[in-house]
C-alpha positions as CSV (number, residue, x, y, z in Angstrom):
1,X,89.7,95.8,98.0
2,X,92.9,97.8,96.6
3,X,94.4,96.7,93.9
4,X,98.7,95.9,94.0
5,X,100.9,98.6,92.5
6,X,103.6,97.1,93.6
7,X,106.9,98.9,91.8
8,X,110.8,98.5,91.9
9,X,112.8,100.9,94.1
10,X,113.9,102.5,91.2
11,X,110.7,103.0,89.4
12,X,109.2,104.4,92.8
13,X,108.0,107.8,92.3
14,X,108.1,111.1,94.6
15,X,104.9,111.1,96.8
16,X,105.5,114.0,99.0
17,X,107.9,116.5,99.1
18,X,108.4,119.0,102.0
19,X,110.9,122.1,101.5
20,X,111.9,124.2,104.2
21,X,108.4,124.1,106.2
22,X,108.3,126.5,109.1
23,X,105.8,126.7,111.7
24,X,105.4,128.9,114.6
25,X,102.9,129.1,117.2
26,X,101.8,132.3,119.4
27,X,102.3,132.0,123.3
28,X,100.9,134.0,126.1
29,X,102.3,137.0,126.4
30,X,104.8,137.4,129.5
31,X,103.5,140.8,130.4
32,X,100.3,143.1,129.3
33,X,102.0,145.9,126.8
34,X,104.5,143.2,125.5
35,X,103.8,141.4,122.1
36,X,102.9,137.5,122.1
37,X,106.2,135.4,121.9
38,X,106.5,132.9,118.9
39,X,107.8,129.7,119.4
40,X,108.8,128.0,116.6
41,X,108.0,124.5,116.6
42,X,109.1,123.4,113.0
43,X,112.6,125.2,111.9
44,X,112.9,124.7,107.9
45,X,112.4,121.3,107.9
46,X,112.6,119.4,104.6
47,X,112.2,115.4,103.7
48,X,111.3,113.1,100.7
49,X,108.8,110.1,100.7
50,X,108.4,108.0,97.4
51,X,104.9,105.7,96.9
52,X,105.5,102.7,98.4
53,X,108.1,104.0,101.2
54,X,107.7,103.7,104.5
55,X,109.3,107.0,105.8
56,X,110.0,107.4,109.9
57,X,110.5,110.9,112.0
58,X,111.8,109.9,115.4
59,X,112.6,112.8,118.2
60,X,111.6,113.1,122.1
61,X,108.3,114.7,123.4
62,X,107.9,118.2,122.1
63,X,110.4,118.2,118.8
64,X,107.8,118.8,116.5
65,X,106.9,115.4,115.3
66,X,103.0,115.3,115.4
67,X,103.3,119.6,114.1
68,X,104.6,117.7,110.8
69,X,101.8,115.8,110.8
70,X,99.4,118.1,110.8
71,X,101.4,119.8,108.4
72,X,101.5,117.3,105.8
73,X,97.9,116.5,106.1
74,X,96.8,120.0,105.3
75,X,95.4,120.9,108.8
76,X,98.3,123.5,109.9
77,X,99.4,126.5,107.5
78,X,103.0,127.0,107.5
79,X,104.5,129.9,107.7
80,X,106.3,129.6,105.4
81,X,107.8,126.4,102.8
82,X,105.8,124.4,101.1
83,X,104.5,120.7,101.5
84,X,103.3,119.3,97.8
85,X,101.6,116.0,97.8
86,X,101.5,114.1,94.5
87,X,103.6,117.4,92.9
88,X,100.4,119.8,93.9
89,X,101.4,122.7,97.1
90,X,98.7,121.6,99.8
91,X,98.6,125.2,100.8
92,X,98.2,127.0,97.0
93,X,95.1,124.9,95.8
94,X,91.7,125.2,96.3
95,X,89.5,124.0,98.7
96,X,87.6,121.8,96.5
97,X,91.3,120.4,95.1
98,X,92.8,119.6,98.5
99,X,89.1,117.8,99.3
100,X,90.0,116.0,96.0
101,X,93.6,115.4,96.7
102,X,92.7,114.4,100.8
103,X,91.5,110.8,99.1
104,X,94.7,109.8,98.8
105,X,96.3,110.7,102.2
106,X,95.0,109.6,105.4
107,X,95.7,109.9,109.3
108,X,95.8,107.1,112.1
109,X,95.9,108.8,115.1
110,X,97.6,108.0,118.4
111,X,94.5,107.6,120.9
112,X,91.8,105.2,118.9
113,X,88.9,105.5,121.0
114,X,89.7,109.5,121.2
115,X,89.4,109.5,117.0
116,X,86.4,107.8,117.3
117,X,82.5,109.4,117.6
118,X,81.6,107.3,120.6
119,X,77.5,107.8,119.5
120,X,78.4,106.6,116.2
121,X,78.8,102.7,115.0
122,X,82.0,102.1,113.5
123,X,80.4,101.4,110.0
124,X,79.3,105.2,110.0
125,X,83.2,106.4,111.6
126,X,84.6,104.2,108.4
127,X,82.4,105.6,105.9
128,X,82.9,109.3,106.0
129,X,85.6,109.1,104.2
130,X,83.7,107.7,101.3
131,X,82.2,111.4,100.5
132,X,85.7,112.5,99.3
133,X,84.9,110.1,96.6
134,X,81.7,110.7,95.9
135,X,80.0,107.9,97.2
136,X,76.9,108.3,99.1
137,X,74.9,104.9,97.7
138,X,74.3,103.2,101.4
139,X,74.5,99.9,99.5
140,X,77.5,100.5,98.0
141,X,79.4,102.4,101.1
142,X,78.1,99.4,103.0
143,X,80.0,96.7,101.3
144,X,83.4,99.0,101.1
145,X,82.9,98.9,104.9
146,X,82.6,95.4,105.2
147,X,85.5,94.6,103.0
148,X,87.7,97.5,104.8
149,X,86.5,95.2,108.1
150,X,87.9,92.4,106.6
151,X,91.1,93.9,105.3
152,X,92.5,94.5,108.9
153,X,91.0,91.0,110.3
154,X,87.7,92.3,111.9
155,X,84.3,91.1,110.6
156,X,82.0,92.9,108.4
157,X,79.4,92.6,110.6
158,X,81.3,94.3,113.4
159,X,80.0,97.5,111.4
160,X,76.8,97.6,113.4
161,X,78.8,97.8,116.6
162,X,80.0,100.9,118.5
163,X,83.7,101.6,119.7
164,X,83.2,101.2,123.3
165,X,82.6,97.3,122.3
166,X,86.0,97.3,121.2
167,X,89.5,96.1,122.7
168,X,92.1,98.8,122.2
169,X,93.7,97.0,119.8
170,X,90.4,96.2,117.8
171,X,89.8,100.1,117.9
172,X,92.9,101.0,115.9
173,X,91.9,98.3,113.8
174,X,89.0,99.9,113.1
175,X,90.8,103.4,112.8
176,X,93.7,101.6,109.7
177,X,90.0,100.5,108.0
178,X,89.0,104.1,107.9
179,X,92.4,105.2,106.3
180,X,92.0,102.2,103.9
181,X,88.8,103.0,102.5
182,X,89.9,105.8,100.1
183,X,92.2,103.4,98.9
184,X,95.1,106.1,99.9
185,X,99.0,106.4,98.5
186,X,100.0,107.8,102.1
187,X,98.9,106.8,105.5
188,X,100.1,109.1,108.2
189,X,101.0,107.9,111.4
190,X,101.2,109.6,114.4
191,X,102.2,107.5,117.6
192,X,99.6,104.3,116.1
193,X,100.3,101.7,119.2
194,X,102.0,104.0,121.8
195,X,98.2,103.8,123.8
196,X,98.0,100.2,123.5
197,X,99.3,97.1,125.5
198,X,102.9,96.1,124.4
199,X,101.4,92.5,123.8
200,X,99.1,94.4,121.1
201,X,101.5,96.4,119.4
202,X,102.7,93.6,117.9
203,X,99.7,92.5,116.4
204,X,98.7,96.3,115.1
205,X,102.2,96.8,113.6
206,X,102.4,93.2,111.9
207,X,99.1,93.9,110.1
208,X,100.3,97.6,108.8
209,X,103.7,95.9,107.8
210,X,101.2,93.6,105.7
211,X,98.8,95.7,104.5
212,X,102.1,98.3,103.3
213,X,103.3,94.9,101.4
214,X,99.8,94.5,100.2
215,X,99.1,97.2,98.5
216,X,102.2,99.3,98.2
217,X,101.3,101.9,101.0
218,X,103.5,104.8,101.9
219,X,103.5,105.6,105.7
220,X,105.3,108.3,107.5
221,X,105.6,106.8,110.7
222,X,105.8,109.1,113.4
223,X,107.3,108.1,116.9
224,X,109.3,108.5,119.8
225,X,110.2,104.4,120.3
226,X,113.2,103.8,119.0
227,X,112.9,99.5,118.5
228,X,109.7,100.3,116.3
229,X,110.7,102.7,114.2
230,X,113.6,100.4,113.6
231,X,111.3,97.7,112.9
232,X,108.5,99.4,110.5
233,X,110.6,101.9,108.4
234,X,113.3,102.4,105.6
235,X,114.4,105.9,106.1
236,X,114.4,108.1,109.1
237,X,114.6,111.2,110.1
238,X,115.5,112.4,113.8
239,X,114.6,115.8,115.2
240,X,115.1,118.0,117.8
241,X,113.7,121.7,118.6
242,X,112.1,121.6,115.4
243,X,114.8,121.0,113.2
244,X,115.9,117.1,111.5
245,X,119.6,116.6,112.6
246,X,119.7,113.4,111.0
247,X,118.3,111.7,108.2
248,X,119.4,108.3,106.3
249,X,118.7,104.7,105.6
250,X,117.1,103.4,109.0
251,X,119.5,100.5,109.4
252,X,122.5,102.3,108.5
253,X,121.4,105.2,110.6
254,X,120.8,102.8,113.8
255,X,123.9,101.0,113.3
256,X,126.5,103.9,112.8
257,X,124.8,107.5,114.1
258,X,126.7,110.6,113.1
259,X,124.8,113.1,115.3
260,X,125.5,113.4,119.0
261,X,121.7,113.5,119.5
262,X,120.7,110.4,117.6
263,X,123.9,108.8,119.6
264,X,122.7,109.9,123.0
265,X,118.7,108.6,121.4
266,X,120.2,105.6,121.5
267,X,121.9,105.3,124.8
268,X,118.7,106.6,126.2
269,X,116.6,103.5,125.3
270,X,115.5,101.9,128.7
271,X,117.7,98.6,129.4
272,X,115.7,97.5,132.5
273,X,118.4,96.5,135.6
274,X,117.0,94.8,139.0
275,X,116.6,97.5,141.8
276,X,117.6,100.1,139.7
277,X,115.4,103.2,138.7
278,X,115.2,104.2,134.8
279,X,117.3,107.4,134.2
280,X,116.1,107.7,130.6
281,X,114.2,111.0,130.9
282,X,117.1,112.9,132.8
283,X,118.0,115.4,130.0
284,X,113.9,116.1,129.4
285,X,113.5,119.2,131.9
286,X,116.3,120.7,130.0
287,X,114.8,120.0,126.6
288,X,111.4,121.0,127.7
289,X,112.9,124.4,129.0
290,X,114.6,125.2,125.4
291,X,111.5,124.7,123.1
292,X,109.6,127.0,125.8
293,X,111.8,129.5,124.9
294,X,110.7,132.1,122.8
295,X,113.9,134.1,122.4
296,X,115.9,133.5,119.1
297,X,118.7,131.0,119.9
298,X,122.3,131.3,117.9
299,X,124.3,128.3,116.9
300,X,122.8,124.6,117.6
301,X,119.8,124.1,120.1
302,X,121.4,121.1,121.0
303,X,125.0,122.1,122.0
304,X,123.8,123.0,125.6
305,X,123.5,118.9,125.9
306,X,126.1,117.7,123.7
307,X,129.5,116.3,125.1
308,X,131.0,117.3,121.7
309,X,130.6,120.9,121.0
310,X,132.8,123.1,119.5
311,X,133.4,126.5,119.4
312,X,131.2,126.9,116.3
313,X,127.9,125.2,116.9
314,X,127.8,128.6,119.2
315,X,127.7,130.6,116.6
316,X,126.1,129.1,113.3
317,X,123.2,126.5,113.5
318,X,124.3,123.4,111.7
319,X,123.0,122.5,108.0
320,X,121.6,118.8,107.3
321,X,124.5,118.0,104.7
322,X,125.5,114.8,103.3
323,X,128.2,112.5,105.4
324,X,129.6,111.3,102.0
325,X,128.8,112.7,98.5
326,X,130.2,109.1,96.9
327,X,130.0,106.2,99.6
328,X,127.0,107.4,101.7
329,X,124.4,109.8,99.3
330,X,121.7,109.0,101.5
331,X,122.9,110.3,104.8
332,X,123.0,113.4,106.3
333,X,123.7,114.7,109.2
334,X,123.4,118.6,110.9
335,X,126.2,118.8,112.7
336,X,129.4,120.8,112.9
337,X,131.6,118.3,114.9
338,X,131.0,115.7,112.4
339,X,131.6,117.8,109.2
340,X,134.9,119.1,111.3
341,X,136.1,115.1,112.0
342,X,135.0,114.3,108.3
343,X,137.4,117.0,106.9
344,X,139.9,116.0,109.2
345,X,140.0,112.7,108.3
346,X,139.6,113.3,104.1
């Protein structure tokens, strides 16, 4: 159904481009003759994905993962920064431009039966994205469908049928054919197999892996699972309170962390003992307590958890800098205790 454009690394061109996107959202005011509070949910936040990359954002509950989401797919104004898909601002076009442009992005959400219309069959639920192309021939919308089917290893007859006649794992299936059908350069996704069974996940990941292979998909692959963002991406970026403290190659960045927080990520992945509880979630009453917080906060958000703060990341929030100009381009990290140790030992 989509043709290959498969391309080197070096002849992969910029896809999306997001420069210092800030998003706030109003909260209930904490007395009747005060003015709403503002959390700010993403903090400048700025990142790179080429065609043909697959791109990861990893953080705990409430960092402002899925907020990106909805920020690169148009559906959330930023305050301010600006988020340019294929070299056009999503946020300075016209309607009828971003309609045009929305062909080549798509979304695969976390719940699949909750993106679904439950009184429609999954034949209409994959072809609605067909208008953004223009296609309204029933004949012709009916054998995209059926090949979309296909593409993710579901039959083209399963078109007639309706989602509650679908597995969980058949329903995101069904939800990758509906991002498929506009033949898109970016599939966004947000937490794709974190509602499923762990013996489907698996499956559901394998077929995006091939269908990236395939036909030279871009994903930015949002989640808070460690092992699978390991396993599906190239580059990552890890966030907290809004802000990416990390970013680099994935298997670099997994093997040697710079920042406290993507070191403490790590630690916290559960490593199941007999007739022992899981700790894992100790630190997220503390977490959940800072992004609730309205009031501006100086220095780095994350020093009230780190083991190695310094006088500084009191005062002055922490730029994402590279670790090495010459050895390491790709990596950067937002962190004063490791730009202090890196000076130390140049």
């Amino acid at each position: 159904m989509i043709e290959d454009h498969s391309t080197s690394n070096s002849e992969r061109k910029e896809l999306l481009d997001l420069d210092c996107v800030v998003r706030e959202y109003l909260l209930p005011r904490k007395s009747l003759l005060t003015p709403r509070p503002r959390m700010r949910a993403l903090d400048g936040v700025s990142l790179k994905v080429k065609e043909g990359e697959s791109f990861g954002i990893v953080g705990e509950s409430g960092c402002g993962k899925s907020t990106l989401a909805r920020a690169v797919m148009g559906l959330e104004s930023p305050k301010s920064g600006s988020v340019c898909f294929q070299g056009l601002n999503l946020y300075k076009i016209s309607p009828e431009t971003l309609r045009s442009l929305r062909r080549g992005m798509q979304m695969v959400f976390q719940d699949p039966y909750g993106s679904l219309n439950p009184r429609h069959t999954i034949g209409r639920s994959i072809a609605e994205p067909l208008s953004l192309k223009g296609i309204e021939n029933s004949s012709e919308s009916s054998n995209l469908v059926g090949e979309a089917l296909e593409e993710v290893g579901l039959d083209a007859s399963d078109a007639l049928k309706y989602p509650h006649e679908f597995s969980g794992g058949q329903r995101q299936r069904v939800a990758l054919a509906r991002a498929l059908i506009t033949l898109p350069a970016l599939i966004v996704a947000d937490e794709p197999v974190s509602a499923l069974d762990v013996s489907v996940q698996a499956q559901v990941l394998n077929l995006m892996l091939e269908l990236r292979e395939r036909h030279r998909l871009a994903y930015l692959f949002i989640s808070h699972d460690l092992s699978i963002v390991r396993h599906m991406t190239e580059n990552v970026a890890v966030m907290f309170a809004g802000r990416i403290v990390e970013q680099g190659p994935t298997r670099e960045l997994f093997k040697k962390p710079s920042h406290p927080y993507t070191r403490d990520l790590l630690r916290a992945v559960p490593k199941p003992v007999p007739g022992k509880p899981n700790n894992s979630t100790k630190n997220q009453a503390s977490f959940q307590e800072l992004v609730q917080n309205s009031e501006p906060i100086l220095g780095c958000p994350y020093r009230f958890r780190c083991s190695e703060a310094i006088s500084i990341c009191a005062e002055h929030i922490p730029e994402l800098l590279p670790l090495h100009s010459k050895t390491e381009p790709l990596r950067k990290s937002a962190c004063h205790a490791s730009l202090n140790q890196k000076n130390l030992n140049s």
